[in-house]
Structures are given as structure tokens and as C-alpha cells.
N, CA, C and O atoms as a DFTB+ gen file, in Angstrom:
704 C
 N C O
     1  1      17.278      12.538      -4.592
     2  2      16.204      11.892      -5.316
     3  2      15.880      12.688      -6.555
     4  3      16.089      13.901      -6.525
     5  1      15.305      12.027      -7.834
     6  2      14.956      12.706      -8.500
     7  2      13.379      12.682      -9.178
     8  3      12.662      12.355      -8.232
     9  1      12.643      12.850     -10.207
    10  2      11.523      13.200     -10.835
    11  2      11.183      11.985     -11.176
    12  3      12.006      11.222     -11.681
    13  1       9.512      11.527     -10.873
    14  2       9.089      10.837     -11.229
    15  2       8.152      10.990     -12.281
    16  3       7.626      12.099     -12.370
    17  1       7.821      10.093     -13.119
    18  2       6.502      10.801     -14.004
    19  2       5.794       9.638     -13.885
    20  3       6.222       8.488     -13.793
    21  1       4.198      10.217     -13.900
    22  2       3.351       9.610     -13.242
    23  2       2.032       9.685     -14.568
    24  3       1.336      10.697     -14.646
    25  1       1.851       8.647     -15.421
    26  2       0.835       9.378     -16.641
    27  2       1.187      10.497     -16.776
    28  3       0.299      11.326     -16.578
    29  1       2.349      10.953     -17.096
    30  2       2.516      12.468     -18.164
    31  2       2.932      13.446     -17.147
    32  3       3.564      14.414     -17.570
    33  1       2.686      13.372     -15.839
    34  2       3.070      14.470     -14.379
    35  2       3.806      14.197     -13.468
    36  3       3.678      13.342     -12.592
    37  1       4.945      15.234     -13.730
    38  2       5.750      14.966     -13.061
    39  2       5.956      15.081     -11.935
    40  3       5.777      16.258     -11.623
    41  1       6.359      14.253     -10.789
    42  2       5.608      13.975      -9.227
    43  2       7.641      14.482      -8.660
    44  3       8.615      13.829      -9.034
    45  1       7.700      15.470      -7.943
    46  2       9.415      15.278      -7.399
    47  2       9.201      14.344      -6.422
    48  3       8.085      13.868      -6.213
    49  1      10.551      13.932      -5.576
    50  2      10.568      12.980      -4.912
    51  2      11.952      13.578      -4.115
    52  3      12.748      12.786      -3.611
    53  1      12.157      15.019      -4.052
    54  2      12.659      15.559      -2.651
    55  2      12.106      16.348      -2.071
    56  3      11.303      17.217      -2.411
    57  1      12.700      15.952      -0.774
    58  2      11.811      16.325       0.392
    59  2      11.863      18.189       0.475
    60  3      11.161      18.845       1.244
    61  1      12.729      18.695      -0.379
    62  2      12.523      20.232       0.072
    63  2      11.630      20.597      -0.843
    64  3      11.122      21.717      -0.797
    65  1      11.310      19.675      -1.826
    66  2       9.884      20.453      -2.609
    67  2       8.609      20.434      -2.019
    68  3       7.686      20.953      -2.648
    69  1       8.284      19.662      -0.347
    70  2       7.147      20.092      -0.139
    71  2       7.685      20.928       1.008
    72  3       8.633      20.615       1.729
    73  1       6.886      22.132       1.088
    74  2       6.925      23.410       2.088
    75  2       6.541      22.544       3.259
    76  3       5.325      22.433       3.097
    77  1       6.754      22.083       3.995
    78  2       6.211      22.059       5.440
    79  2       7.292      22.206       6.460
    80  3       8.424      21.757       6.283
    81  1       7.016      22.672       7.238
    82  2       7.889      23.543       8.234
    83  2       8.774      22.479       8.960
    84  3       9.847      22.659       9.537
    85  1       7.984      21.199       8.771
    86  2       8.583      19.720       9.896
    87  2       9.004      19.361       8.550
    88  3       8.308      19.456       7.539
    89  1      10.883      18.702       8.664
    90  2      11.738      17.956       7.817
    91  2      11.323      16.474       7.526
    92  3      11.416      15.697       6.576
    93  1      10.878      16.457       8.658
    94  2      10.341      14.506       9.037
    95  2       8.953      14.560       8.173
    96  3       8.564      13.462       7.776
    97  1       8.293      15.503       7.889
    98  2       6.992      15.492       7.078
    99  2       7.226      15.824       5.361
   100  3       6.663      15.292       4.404
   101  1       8.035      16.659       5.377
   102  2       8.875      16.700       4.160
   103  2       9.442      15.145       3.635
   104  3       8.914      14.468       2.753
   105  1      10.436      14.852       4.283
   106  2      10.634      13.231       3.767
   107  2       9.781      12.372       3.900
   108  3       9.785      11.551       2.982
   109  1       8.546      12.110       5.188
   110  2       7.846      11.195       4.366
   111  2       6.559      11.429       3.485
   112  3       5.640      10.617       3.382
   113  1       6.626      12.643       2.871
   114  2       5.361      12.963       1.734
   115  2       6.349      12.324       0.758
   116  3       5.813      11.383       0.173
   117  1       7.596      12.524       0.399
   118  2       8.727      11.931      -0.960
   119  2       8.711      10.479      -0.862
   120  3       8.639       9.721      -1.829
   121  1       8.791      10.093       0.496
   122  2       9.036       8.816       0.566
   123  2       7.229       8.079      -0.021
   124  3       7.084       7.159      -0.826
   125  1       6.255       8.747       0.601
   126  2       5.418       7.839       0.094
   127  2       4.697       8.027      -0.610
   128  3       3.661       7.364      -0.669
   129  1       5.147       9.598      -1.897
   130  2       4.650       9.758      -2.772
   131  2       5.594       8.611      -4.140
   132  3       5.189       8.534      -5.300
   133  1       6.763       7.901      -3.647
   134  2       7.799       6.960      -3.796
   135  2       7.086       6.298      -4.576
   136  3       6.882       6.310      -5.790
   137  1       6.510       5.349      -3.178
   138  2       6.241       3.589      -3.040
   139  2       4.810       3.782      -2.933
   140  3       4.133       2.845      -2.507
   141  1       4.351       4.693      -3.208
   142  2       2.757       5.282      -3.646
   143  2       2.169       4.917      -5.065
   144  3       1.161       4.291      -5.391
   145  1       3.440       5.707      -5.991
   146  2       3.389       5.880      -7.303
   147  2       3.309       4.433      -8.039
   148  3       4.226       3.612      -8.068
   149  1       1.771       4.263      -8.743
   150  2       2.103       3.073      -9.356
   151  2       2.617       3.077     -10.712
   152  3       2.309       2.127     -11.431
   153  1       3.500       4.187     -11.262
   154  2       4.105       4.338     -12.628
   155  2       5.622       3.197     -11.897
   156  3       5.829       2.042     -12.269
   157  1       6.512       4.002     -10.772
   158  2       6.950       3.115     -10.141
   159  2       7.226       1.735      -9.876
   160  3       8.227       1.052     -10.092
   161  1       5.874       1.423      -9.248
   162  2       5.989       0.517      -8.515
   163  2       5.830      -0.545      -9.856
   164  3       6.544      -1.531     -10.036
   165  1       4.461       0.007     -10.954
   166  2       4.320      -0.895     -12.281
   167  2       5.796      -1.239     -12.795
   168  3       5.843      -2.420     -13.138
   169  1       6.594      -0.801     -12.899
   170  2       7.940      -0.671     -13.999
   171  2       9.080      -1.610     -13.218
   172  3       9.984      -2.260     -13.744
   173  1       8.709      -1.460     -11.575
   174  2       9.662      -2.219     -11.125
   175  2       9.379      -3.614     -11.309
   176  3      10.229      -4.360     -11.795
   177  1       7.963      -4.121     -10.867
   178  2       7.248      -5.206     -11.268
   179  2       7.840      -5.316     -12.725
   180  3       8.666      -6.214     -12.888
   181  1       7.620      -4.754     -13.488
   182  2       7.490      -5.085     -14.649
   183  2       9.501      -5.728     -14.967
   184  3       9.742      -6.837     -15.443
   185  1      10.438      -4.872     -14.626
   186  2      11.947      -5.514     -14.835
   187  2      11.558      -6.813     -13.552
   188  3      11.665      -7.978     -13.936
   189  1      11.321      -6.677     -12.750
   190  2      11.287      -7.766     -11.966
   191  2      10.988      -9.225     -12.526
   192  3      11.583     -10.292     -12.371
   193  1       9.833      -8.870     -13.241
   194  2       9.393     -10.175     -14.246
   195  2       7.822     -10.339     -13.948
   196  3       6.973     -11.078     -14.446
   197  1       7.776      -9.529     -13.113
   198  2       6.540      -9.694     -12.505
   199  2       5.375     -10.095     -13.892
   200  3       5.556      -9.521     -14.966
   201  1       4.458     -10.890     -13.774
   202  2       3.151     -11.119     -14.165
   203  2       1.735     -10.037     -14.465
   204  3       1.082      -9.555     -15.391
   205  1       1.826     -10.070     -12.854
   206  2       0.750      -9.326     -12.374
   207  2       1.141      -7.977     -12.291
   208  3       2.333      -7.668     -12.272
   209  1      -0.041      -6.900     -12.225
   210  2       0.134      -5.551     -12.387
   211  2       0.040      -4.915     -10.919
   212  3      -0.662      -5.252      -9.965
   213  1       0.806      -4.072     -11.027
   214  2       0.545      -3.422      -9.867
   215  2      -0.419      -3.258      -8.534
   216  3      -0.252      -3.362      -7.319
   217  1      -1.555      -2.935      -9.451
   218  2      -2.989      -3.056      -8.758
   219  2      -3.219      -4.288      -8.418
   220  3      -3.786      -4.421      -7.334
   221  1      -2.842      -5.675      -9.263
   222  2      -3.657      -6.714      -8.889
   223  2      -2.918      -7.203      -6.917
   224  3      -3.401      -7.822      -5.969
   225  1      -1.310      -6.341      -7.218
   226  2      -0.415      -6.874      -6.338
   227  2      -1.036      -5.900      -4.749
   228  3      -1.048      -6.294      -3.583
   229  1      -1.444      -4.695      -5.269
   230  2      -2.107      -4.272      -3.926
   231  2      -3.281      -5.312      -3.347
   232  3      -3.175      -5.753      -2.203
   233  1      -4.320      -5.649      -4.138
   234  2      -5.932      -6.199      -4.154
   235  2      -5.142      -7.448      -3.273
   236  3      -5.462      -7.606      -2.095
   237  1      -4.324      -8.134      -3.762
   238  2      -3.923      -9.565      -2.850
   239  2      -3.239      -9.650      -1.679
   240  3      -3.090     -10.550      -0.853
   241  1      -2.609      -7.826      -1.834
   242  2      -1.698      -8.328      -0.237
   243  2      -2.739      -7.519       1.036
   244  3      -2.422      -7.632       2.220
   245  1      -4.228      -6.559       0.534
   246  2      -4.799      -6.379       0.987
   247  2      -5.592      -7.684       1.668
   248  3      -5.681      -7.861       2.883
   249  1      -6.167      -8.591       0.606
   250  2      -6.844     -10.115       0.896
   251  2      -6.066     -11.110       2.042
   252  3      -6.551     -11.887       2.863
   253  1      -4.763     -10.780       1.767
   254  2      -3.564     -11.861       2.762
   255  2      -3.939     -10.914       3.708
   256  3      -5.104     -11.120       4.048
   257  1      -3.337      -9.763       4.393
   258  2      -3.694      -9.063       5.491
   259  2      -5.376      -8.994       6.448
   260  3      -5.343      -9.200       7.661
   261  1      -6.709      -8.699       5.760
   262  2      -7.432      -8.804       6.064
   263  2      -8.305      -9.843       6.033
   264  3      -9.139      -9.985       6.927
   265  1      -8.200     -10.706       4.964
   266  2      -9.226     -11.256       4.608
   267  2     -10.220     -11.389       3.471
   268  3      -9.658     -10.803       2.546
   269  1     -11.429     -11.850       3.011
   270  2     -12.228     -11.988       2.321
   271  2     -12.833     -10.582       2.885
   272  3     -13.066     -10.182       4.026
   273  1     -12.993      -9.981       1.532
   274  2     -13.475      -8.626       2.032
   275  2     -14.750      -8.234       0.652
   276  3     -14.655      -8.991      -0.314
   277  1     -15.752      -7.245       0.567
   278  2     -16.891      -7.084      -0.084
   279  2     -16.307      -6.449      -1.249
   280  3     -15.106      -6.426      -0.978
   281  1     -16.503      -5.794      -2.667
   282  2     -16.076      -5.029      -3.417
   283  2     -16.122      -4.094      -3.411
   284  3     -15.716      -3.417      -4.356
   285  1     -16.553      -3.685      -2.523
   286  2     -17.078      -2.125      -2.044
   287  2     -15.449      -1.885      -1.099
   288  3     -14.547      -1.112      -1.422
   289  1     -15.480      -2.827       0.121
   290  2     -14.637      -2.978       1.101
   291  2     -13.072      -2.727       0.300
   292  3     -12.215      -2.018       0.828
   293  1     -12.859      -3.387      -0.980
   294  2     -11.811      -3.517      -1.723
   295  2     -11.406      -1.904      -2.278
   296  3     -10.352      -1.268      -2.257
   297  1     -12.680      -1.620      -2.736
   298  2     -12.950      -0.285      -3.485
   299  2     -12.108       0.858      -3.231
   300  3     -11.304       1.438      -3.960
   301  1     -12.604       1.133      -1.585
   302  2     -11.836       1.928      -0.493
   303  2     -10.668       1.553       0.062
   304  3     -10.290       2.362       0.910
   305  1      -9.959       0.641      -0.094
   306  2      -8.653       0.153       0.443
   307  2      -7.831       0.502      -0.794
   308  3      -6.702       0.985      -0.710
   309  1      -8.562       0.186      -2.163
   310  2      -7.265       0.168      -3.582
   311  2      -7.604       1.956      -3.457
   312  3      -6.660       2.617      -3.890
   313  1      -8.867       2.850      -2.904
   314  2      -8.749       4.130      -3.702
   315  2      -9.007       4.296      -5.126
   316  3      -8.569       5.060      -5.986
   317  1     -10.004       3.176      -5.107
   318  2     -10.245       3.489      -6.605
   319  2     -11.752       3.095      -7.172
   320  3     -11.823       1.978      -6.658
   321  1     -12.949       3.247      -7.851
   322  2     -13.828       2.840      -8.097
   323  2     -14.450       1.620      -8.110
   324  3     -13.690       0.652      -8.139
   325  1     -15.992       1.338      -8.093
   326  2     -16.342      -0.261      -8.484
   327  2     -15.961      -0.370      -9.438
   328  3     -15.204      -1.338      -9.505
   329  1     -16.071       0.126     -10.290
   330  2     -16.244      -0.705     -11.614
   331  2     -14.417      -0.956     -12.119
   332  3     -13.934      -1.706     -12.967
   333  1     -13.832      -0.065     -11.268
   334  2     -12.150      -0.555     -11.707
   335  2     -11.783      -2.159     -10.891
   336  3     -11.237      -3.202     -11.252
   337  1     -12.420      -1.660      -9.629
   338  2     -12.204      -3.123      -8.803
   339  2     -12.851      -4.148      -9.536
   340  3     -12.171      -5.169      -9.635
   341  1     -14.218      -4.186     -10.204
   342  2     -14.371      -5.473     -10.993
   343  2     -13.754      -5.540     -12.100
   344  3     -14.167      -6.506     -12.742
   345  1     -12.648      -4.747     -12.836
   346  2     -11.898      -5.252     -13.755
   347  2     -11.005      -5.789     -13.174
   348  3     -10.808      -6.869     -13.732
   349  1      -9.965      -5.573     -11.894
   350  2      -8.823      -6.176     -10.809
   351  2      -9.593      -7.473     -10.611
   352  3      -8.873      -8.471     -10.586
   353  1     -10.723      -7.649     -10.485
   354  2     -11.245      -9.104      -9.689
   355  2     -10.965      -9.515     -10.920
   356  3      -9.876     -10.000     -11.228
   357  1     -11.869      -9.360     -11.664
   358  2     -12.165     -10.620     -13.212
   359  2     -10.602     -10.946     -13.435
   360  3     -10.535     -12.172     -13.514
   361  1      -9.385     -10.418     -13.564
   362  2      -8.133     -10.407     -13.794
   363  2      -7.621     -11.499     -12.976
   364  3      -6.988     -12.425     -13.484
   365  1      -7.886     -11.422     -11.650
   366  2      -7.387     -12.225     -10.765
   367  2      -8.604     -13.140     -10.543
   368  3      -8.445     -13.885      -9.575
   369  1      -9.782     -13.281     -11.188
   370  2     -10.617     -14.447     -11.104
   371  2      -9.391     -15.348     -11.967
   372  3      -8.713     -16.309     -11.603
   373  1      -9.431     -14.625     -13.204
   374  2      -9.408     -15.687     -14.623
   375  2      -8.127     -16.310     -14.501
   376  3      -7.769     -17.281     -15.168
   377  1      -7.362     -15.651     -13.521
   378  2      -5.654     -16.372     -13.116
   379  2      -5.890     -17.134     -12.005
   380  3      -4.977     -17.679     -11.385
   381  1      -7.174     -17.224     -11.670
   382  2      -7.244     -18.428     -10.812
   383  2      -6.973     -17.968      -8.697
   384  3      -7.250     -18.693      -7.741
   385  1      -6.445     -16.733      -8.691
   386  2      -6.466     -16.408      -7.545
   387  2      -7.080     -15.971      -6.361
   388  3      -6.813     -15.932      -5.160
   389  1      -8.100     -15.620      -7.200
   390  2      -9.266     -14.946      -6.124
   391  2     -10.758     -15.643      -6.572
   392  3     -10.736     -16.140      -7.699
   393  1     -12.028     -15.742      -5.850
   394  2     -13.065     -16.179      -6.283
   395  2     -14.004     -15.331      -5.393
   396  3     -13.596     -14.620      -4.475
   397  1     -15.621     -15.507      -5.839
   398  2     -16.168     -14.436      -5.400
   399  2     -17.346     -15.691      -4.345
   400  3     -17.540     -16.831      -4.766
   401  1     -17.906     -15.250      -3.184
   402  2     -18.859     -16.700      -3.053
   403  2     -19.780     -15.543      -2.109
   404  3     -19.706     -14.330      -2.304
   405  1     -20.330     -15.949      -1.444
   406  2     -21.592     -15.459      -0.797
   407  2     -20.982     -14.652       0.826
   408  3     -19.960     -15.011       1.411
   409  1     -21.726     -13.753       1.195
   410  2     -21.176     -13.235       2.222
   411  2     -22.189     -13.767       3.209
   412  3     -23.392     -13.580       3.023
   413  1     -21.472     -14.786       4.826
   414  2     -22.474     -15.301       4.802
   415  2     -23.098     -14.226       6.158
   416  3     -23.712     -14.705       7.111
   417  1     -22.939     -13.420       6.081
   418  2     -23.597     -12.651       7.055
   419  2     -24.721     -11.753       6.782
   420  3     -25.405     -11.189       7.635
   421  1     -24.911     -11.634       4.854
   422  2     -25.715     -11.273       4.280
   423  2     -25.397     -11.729       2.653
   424  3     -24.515     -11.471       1.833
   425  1     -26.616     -12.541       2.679
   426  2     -26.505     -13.249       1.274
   427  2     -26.831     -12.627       0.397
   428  3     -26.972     -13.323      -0.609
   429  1     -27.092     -11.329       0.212
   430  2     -27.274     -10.744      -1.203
   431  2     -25.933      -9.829      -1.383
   432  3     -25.718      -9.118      -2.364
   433  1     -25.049      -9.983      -0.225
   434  2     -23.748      -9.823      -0.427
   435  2     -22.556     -10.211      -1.083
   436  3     -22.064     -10.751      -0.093
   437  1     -21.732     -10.362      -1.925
   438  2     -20.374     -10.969      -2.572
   439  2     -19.306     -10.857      -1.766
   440  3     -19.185      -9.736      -1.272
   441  1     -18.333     -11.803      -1.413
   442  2     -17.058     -11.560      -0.900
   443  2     -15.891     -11.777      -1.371
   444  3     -15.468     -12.834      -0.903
   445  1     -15.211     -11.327      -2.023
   446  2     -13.994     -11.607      -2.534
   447  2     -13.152     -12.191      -1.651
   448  3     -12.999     -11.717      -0.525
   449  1     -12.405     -13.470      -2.139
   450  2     -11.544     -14.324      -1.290
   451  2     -10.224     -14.984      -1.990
   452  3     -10.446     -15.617      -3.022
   453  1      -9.579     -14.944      -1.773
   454  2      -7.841     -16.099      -2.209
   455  2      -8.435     -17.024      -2.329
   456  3      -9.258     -17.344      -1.471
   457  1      -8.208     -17.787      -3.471
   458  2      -7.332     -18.729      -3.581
   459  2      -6.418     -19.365      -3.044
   460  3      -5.686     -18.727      -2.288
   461  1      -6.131     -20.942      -3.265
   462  2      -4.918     -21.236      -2.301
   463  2      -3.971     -20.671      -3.313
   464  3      -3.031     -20.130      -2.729
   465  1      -3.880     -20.602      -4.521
   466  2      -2.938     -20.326      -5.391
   467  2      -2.591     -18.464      -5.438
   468  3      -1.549     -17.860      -5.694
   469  1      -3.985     -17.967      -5.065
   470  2      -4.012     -16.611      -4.309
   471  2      -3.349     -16.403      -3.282
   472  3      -2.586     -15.455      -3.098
   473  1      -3.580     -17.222      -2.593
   474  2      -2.468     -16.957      -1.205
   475  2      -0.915     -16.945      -1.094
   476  3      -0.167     -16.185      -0.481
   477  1      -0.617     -18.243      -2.037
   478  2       0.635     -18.456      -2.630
   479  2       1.169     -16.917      -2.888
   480  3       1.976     -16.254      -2.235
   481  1       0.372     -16.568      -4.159
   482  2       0.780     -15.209      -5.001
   483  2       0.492     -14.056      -3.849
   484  3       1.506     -13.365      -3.748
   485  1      -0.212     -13.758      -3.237
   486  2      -0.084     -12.660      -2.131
   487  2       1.390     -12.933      -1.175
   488  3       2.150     -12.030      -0.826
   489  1       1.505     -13.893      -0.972
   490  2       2.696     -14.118       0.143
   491  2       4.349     -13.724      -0.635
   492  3       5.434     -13.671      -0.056
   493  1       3.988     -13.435      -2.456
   494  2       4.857     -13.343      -3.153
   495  2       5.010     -12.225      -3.081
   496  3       6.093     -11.641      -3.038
   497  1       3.876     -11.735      -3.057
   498  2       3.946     -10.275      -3.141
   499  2       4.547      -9.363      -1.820
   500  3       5.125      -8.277      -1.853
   501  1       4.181     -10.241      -0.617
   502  2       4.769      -9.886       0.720
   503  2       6.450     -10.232       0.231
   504  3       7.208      -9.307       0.522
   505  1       6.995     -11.206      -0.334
   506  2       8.242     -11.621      -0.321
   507  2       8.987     -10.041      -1.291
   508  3      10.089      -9.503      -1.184
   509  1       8.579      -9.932      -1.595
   510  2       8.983      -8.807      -2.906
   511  2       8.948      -7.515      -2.073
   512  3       9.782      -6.698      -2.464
   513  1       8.347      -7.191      -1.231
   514  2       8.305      -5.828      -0.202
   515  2       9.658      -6.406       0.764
   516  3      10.629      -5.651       0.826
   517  1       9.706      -7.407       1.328
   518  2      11.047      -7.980       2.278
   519  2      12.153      -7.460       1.537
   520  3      13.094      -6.848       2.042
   521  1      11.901      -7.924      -0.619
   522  2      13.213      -7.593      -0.815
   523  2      13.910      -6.524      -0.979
   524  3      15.120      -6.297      -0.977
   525  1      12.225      -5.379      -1.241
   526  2      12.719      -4.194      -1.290
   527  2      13.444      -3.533      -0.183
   528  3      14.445      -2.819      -0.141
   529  1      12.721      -3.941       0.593
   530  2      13.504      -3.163       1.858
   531  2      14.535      -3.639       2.415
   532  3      15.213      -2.968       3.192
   533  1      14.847      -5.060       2.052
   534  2      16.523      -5.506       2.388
   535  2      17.402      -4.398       1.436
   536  3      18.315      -3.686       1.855
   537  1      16.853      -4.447      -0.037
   538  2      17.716      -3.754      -0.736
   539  2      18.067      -2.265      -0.321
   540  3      19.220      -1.862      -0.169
   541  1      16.870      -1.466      -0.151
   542  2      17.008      -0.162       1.001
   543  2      18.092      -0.180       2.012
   544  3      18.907       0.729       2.173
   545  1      18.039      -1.231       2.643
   546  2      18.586      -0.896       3.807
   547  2      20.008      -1.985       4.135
   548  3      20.417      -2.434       5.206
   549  1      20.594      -2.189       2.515
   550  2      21.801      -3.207       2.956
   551  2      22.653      -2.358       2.998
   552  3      23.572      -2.899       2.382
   553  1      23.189      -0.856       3.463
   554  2      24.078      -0.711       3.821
   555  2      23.763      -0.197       5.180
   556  3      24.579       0.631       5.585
   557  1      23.068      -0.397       5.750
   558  2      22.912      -0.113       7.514
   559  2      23.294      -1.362       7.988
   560  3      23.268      -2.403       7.331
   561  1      23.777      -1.195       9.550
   562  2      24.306      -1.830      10.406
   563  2      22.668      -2.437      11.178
   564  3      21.576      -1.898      11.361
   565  1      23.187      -3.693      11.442
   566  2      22.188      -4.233      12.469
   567  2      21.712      -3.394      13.129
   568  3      20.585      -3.011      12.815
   569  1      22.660      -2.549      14.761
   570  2      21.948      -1.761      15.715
   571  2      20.799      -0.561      14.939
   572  3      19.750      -0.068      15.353
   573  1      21.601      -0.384      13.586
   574  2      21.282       1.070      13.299
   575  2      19.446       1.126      12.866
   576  3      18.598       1.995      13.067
   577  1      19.364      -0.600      12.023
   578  2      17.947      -0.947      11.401
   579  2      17.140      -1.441      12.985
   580  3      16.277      -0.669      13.404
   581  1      17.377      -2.408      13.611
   582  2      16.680      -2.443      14.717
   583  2      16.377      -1.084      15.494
   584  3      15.209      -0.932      15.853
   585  1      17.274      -0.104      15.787
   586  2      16.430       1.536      15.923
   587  2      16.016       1.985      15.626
   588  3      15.372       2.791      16.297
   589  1      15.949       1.926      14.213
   590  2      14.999       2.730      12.897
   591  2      13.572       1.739      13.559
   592  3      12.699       2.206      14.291
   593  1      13.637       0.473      13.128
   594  2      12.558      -0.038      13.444
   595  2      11.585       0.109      14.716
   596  3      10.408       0.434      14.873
   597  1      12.678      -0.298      15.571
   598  2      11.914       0.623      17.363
   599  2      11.199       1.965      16.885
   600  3      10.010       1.882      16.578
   601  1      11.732       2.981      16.817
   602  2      11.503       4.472      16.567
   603  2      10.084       3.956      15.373
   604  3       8.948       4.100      15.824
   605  1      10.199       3.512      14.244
   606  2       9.254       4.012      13.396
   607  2       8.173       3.143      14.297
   608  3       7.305       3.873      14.775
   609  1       8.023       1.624      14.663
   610  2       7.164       1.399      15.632
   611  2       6.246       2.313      16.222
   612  3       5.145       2.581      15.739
   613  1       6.750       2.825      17.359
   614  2       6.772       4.127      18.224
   615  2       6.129       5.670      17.149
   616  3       5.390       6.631      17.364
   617  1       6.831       5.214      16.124
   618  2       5.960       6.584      15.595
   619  2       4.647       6.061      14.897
   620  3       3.597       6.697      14.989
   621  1       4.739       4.950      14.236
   622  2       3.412       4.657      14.025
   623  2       2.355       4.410      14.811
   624  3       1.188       4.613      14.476
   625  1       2.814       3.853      16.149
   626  2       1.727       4.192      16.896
   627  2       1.177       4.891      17.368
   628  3       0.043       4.583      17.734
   629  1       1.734       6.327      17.634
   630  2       1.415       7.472      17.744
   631  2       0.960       8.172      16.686
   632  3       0.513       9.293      16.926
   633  1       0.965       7.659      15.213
   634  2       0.450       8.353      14.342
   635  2      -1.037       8.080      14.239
   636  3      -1.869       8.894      13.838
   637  1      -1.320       6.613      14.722
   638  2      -2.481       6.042      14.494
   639  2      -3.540       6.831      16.051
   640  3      -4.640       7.368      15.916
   641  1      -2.867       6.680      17.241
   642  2      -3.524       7.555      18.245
   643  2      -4.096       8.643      17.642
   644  3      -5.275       8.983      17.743
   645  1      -3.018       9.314      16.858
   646  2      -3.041      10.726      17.013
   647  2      -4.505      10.934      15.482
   648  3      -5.325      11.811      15.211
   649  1      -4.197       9.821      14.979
   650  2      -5.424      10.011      13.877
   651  2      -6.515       9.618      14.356
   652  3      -7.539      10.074      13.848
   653  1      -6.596       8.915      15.174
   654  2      -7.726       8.590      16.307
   655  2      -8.840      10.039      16.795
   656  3     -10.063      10.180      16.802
   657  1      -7.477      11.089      17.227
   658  2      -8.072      11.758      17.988
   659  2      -8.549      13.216      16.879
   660  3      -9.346      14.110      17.166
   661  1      -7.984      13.100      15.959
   662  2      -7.743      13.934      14.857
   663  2      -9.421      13.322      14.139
   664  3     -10.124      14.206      13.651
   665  1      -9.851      12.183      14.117
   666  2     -11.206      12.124      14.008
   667  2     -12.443      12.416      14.469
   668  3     -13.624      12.502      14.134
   669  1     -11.740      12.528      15.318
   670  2     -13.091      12.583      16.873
   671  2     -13.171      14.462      16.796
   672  3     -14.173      15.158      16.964
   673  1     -11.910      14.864      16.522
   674  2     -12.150      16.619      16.896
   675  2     -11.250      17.230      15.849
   676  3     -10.623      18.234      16.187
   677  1     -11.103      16.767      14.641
   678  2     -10.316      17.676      13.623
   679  2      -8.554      18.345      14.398
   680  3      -7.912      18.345      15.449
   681  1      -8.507      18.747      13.211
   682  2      -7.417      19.719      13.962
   683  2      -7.324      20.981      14.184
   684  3      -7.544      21.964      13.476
   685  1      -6.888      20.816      15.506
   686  2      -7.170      21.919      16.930
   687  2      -5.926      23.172      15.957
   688  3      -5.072      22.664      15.231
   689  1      -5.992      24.424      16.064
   690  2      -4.865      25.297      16.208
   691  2      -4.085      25.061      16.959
   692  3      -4.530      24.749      18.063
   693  1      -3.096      25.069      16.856
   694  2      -1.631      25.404      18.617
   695  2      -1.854      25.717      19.160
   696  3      -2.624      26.634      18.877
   697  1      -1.608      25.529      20.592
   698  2      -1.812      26.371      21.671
   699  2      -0.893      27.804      21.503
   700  3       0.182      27.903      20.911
   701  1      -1.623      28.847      22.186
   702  2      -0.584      29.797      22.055
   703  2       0.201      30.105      23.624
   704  3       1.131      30.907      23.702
């Protein structure tokens, strides 16, 4: 792998440039400092033909996955401020994809919601992650991607336990 630049900083993207003692933690800080990077992810969109910007493509496949969610709710999912998320909304108001209406569980609340034409464009955006990762992975063998997939399964669920418990009590030292 080689150097990414990220606004002006240059981000590596092999795994022996981060020190950690576990190889498997080494590759996936590269891997998802990767498909993290929106200098990246913008540029691929951008030869792709893509329209929409990067950000707007996170904000919608967040909306397809969860739902109508608050701007606040959005805020913390993109990692990024209000006032950036109401420039992402107005963007994807004025293209017709998203709209804002009343939250009805508290009406002095806003909820950001799809569009049907939003939904369309989020499901595009899901189609475009399928292709990346066909493209990743067209030279593996059937058995070889269905194991990868089992295994990462299996590790994600244990990652999510394990952040579970990593909330509740930080992290413990090793046993000695």
C-alpha cells in the first residue's frame, strides 16, 4: 500500500507503520484509515461520476440503515458538527432527497428523513459499496470469501461484546 494525502497530510496506509504488537490491529487501522479517508473516498466518487459528495453519501446510507434520525443524532454518526450537518441537509434538501418534518415524539424536535428519491439514492450508495468490495475481492475463490466472511462475522461480534464490556469497566491491564 502506499501514501495517502488527506488536506495536505499525509496518512500511510501500511500496516507496519502503526506500532502495535497485534498484526491483525496493524492491518485494520490501514484498512480503515483506507475507506475512512474522505480525500479517498471523495476522488473515487468523483472518477466514478458520482454527483453527490462524499459526506452527503455517508448522511443517506446512515438514513437507509437507521432511519429518520434528529440533527444532533446525524451529527454524531457523520463525526462532525451542527452546523456542518445543516450544510449536508440543505444540500440534500435542495436535491430533493431528504426533508425535515416534526419529531413526533417531541414536537419542538426536527427529524431528518429520505425521500423516496432519497431512498433510491441511498440504496445507490449501498450498490457502490457491493461494487467495491466485489472489486476487492474478484480474485478470491468462493470457499475462500465465504470464510473471510464467517470469521469477520465472528470477529465482529466479538468486537462489539468486547466494546460492550470495555464500556462498562474500561480497559483492565493483563492478567499477569
Amino acid at each position: 500500500m502506499g501514501d495517502i494525502s488527506d488536506a495536505g497530510v499525509k496518512r500511510s496506509l501500511q500496516a507496519a507503520d502503526f506500532p502495535y504488537r497485534s498484526e491483525l490491529l496493524a492491518n485494520l487501522s490501514a484498512l480503515i484509515l483506507l475507506w475512512d479517508s474522505p480525500a479517498v473516498q471523495g476522488e473515487i466518487l468523483v472518477k466514478t461520476g458520482e454527483t453527490l459528495d462524499q459526506q452527503s453519501h455517508q448522511a443517506l446510507r446512515h438514513l437507509l440503515a437507521w432511519g429518520p434520525m434528529r440533527p444532533t443524532a446525524l451529527s454524531r454518526v457523520l463525526a462532525t458538527g451542527a452546523s456542518h450537518v445543516s450544510k449536508i441537509v440543505r444540500r440534500l434538501e435542495s436535491d430533493g432527497l431528504v426533508e425535515r418534518t416534526t419529531d413526533p415524539s417531541d414536537r419542538r424536535a426536527t427529524l431528518i428523513s429520505l425521500t423516496e428519491a432519497g431512498e433510491t439514492a441511498a440504496r445507490g450508495v449501498y450498490a457502490l459499496g457491493d461494487r467495491m468490495i466485489s472489486e476487492v475481492l474478484e480474485g478470491w475463490a468462493a470457499a475462500e470469501v465465504r470464510q473471510y466472511t464467517e470469521l469477520t462475522e465472528r470477529f465482529v461480534g466479538d468486537a462489539i461484546a468486547a466494546a460492550d464490556r470495555m464500556l462498562r469497566r474500561g480497559l483492565l491491564p493483563p492478567e499477569a
